[in-house]
C-alpha positions in Angstrom: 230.4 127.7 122.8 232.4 127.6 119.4 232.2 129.6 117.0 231.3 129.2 113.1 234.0 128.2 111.0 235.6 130.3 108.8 233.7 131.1 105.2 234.3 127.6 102.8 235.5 125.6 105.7 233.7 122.4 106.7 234.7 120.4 109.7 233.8 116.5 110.8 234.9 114.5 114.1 236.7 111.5 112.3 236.2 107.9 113.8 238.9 108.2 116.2 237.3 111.4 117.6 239.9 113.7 116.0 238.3 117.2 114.9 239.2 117.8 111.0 239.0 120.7 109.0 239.2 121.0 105.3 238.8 123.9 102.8 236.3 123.2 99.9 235.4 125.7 97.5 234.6 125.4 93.5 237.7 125.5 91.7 239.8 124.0 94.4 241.0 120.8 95.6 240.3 120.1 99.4 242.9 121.4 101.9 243.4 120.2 105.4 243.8 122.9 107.9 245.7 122.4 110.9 244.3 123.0 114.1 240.8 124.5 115.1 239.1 127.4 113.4 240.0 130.9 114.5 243.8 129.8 116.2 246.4 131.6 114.8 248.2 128.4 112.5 245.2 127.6 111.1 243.7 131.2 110.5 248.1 131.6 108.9 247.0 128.5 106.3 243.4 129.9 105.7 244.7 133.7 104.6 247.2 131.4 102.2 244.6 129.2 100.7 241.5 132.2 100.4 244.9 134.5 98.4 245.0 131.9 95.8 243.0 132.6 92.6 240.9 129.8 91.6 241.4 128.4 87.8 239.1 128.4 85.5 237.7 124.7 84.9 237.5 123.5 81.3 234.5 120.6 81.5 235.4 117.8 79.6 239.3 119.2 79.4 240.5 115.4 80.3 238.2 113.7 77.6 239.7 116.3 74.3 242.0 114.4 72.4 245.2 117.1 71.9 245.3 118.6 68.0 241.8 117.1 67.3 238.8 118.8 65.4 237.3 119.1 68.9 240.6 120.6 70.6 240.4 123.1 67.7 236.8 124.0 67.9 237.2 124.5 72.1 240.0 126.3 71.2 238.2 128.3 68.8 235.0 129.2 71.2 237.4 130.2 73.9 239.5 133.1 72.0 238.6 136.6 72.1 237.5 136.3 67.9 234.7 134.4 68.7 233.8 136.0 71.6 233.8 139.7 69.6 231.5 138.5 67.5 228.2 140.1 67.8 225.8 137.2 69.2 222.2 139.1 67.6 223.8 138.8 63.9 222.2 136.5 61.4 223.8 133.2 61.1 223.9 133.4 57.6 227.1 131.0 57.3 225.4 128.1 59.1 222.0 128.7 57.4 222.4 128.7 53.8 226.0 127.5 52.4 227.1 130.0 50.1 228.9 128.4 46.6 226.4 126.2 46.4 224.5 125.0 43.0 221.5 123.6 42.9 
């Protein structure tokens, strides 16, 4: 009786009956692990790939055009000024345009 694989690890028996393992987890590309779950060169590989730290994924990062209005606006959201900013304050900027004569 085998046992369960390893968290994040899916396993399929390919068309030429060959037992393959791959890592898949968000953040990640998939991995091939050598081997069968729980033996010791593919439990080696698992411990590298689970020590990794995932990067954060930026939606949309391959469709911004570089020093655009949009690449600054991203870039704008992401900082730690916008993010200080108290979200329950009045948006007194965006609602009535100051300077203005009517």
């Amino acid at each position: 009786m085998m046992r369960r694989p390893p968290k994040f690890v899916q396993g399929f028996i390919d068309r030429h009956g060959h037992a393959r393992f791959y890592f898949r987890r968000n953040g990640f590309n998939r991995i091939v692990l050598p081997g069968l779950p729980w033996a010791p060169e593919f439990m080696a590989k698992y411990q590298e790939v689970m020590s990794v730290k995932p990067t954060p994924l930026q939606i949309g990062a391959d469709r911004v055009v570089p020093r655009s209005i949009r690449a600054l606006a991203i870039a704008y959201y992401d900082s730690a000024a916008f993010k200080a900013l108290d979200p329950t304050a009045p948006k007194a900027s965006m609602s009535s345009p100051k300077g203005r004569s009517e």
